[in-house]
C-alpha positions as CSV (number, residue, x, y, z in Angstrom):
1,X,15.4,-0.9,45.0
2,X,12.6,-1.1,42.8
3,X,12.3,-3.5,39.8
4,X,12.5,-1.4,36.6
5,X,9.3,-2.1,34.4
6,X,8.7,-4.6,32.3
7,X,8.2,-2.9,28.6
8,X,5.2,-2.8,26.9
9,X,4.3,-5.0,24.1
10,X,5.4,-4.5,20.7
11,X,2.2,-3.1,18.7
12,X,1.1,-5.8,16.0
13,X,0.4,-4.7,12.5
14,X,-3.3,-3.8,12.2
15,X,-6.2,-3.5,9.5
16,X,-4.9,-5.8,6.8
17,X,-1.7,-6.3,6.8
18,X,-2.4,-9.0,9.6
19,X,-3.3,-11.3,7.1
20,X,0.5,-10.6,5.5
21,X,1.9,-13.6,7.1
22,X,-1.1,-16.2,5.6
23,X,-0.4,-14.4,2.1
24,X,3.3,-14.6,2.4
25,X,2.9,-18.8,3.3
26,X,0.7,-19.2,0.2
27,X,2.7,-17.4,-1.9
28,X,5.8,-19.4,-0.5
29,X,6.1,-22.1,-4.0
30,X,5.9,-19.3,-6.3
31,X,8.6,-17.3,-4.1
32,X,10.9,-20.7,-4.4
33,X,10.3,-21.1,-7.6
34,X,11.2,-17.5,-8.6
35,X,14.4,-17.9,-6.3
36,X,15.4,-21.2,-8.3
37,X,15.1,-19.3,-11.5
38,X,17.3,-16.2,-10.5
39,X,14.4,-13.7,-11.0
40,X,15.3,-10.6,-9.2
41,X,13.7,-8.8,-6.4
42,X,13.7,-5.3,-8.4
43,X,12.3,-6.9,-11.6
44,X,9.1,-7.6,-9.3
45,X,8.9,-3.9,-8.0
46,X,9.3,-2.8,-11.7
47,X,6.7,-5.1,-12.7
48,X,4.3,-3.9,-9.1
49,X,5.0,-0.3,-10.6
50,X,3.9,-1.3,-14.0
51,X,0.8,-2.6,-13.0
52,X,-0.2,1.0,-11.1
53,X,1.2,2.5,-14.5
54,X,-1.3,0.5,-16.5
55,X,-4.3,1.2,-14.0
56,X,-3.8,5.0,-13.8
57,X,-4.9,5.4,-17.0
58,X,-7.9,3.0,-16.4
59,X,-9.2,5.0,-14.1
60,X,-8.3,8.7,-15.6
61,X,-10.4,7.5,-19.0
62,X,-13.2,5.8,-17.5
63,X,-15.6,8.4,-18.4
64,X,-15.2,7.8,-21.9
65,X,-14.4,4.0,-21.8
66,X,-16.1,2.8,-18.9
67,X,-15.2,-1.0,-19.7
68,X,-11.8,-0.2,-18.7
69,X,-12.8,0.0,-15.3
70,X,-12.5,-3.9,-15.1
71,X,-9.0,-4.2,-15.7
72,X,-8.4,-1.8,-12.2
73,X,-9.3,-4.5,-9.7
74,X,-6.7,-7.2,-11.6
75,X,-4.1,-4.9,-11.9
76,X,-4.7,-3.8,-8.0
77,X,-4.7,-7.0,-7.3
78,X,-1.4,-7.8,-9.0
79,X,0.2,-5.2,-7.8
80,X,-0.3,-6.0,-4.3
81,X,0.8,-9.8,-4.9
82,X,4.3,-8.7,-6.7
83,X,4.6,-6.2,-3.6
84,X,3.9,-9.6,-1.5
85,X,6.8,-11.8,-3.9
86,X,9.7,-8.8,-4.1
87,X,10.4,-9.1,-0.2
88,X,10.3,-12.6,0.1
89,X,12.4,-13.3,-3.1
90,X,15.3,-10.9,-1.9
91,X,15.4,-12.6,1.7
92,X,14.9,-16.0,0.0
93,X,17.9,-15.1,-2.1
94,X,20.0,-13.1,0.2
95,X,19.9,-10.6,-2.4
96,X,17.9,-7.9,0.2
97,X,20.0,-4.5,0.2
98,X,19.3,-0.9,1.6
99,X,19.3,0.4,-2.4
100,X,16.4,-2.3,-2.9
101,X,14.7,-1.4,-0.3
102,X,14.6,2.5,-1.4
103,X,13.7,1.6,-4.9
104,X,10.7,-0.6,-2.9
105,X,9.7,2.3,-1.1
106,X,9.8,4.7,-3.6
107,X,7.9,2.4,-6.2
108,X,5.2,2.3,-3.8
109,X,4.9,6.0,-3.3
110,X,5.0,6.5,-7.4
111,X,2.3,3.3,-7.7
112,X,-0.3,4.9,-4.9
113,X,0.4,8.7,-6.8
114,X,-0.4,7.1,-10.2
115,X,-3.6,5.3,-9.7
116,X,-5.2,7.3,-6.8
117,X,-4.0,10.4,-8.0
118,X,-5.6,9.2,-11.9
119,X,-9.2,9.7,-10.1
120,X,-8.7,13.3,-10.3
121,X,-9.7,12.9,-14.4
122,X,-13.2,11.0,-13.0
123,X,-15.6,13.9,-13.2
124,X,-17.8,12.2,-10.0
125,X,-14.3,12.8,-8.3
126,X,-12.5,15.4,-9.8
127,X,-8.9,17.0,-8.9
128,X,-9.5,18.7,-5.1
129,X,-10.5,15.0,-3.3
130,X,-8.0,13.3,-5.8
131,X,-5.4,15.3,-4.8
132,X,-6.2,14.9,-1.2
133,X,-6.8,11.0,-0.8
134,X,-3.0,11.2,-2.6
135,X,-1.7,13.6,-0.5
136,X,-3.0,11.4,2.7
137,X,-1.6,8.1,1.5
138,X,1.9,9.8,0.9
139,X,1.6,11.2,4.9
140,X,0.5,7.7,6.4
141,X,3.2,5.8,4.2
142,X,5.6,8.5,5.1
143,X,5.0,8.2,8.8
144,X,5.6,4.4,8.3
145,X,9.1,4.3,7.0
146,X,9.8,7.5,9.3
147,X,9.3,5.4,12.0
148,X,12.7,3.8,11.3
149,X,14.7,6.8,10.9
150,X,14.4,8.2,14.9
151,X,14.8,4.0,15.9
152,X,11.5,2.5,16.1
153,X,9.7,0.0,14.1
154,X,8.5,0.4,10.5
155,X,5.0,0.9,11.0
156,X,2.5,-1.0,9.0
157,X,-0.9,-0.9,10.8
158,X,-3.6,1.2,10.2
159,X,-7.4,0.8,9.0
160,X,-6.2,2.1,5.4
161,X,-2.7,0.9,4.7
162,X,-1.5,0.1,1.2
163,X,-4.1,-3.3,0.5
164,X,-6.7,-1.3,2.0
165,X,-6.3,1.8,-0.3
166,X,-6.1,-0.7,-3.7
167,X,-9.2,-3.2,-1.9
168,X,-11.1,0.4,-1.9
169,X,-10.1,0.9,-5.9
170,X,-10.8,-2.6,-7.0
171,X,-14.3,-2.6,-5.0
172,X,-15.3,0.8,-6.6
173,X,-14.4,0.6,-10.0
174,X,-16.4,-2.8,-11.4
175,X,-19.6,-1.7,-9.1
176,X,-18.9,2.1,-11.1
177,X,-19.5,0.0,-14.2
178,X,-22.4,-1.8,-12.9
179,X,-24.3,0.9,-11.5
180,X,-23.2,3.5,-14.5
181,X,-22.6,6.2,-11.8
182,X,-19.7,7.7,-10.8
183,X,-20.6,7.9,-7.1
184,X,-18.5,4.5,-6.4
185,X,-15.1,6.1,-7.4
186,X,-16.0,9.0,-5.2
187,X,-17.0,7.4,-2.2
188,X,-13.3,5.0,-2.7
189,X,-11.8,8.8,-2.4
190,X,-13.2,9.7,0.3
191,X,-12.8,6.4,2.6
192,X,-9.1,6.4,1.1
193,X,-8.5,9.7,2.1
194,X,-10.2,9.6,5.5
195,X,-9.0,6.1,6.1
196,X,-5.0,7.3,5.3
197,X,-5.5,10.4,7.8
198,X,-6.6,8.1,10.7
199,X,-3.8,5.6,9.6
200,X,-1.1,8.5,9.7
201,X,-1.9,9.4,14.1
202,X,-2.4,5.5,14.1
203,X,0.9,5.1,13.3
204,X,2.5,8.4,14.7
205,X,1.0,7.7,18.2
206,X,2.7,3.9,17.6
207,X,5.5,5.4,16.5
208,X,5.2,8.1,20.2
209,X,4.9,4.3,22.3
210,X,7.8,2.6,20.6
211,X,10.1,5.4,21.1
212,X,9.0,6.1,24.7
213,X,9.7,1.7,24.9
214,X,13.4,2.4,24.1
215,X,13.6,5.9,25.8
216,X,12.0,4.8,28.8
């Protein structure tokens, strides 16, 4: 009888969320600390959601107040740290559940709508490619938690997964100020929305493999 196959090898998380794992040992004090001092999980997805709340509007009123523009790449940047702190603080405090983890998911969904879908109101961009760099980040996030539902792993990889998508905000919108043009903010559209469509058959043809691992 022949020896059944050895499976194949789980599929590690591409583009950026390879560095996750350096991020998450940095951020390991501040996690402790926040542990020690009984500050919850959710309040840190609140706050992640707050800061895409706050840089919507940053980017929707840009063309009149263009110095807003530099508040997008600190408030992308926080809101990829907190998304960073809210999963280590509820392992770190055994408070993880399956409602935390839907009010984590959905958070994100809400944050990506709010401050990709806010260039639709930057007249370089305007409401069609807006509404379809949004559309393509909901379809590749989508297809990453979907994963889980038939059985196979969440899927994070991708060449524009979440830090990629708020990296291509916060590069655009201080060189938009710089350069007075508009063209930056466009061009972040466009690579976000291209970028999310090749993420979404990076991770359904993943998603095809792991199944076919378990199936097979």
């Amino acid at each position: 009888m022949s020896e059944p196959l050895a499976p194949k090898p789980p599929i590690a998380p591409g583009g950026l969320y390879r560095m996750k794992p350096a991020w998450q040992r940095l951020l390991r004090p501040l996690v402790d600390w926040l542990v020690a001092h009984h500050v919850s999980a959710d309040r840190l997805t609140t706050l992640a959601l707050l800061a895409a709340v706050l840089g919507g509007p940053c980017l929707a009123a840009s063309d009149d107040a263009p110095g807003l523009l530099l508040a997008v790449p600190v408030l992308a940047a926080l809101r990829l740290v907190l998304n960073l702190l809210d999963g280590q603080v509820a392992r770190g405090s055994g408070t993880a559940r399956p409602l935390g983890e839907v009010w984590n998911e959905m958070s994100d969904r809400f944050a990506d709508t709010l401050m990709i879908g806010a260039l639709a109101f930057v007249a370089a961009v305007g409401p069609l490619l807006a509404g379809a760099a949004v559309a393509a980040a909901l379809l590749a996030s989508y297809a990453g938690i979907a994963s889980r539902a038939v059985g196979a792993p969440r899927q994070y990889g991708g060449v524009m997964s979440k830090p990629g998508r708020m990296i291509a905000l916060a590069a655009a919108a201080p060189l938009a100020l710089v350069l007075a043009e508009g063209w930056p903010l466009r061009l972040a559209a466009v690579i976000i929305a291209v970028g999310a469509m090749v993420t979404l058959a990076q991770r359904l043809l993943a998603t095809r493999r792991d199944l076919a691992d378990v199936v097979g």
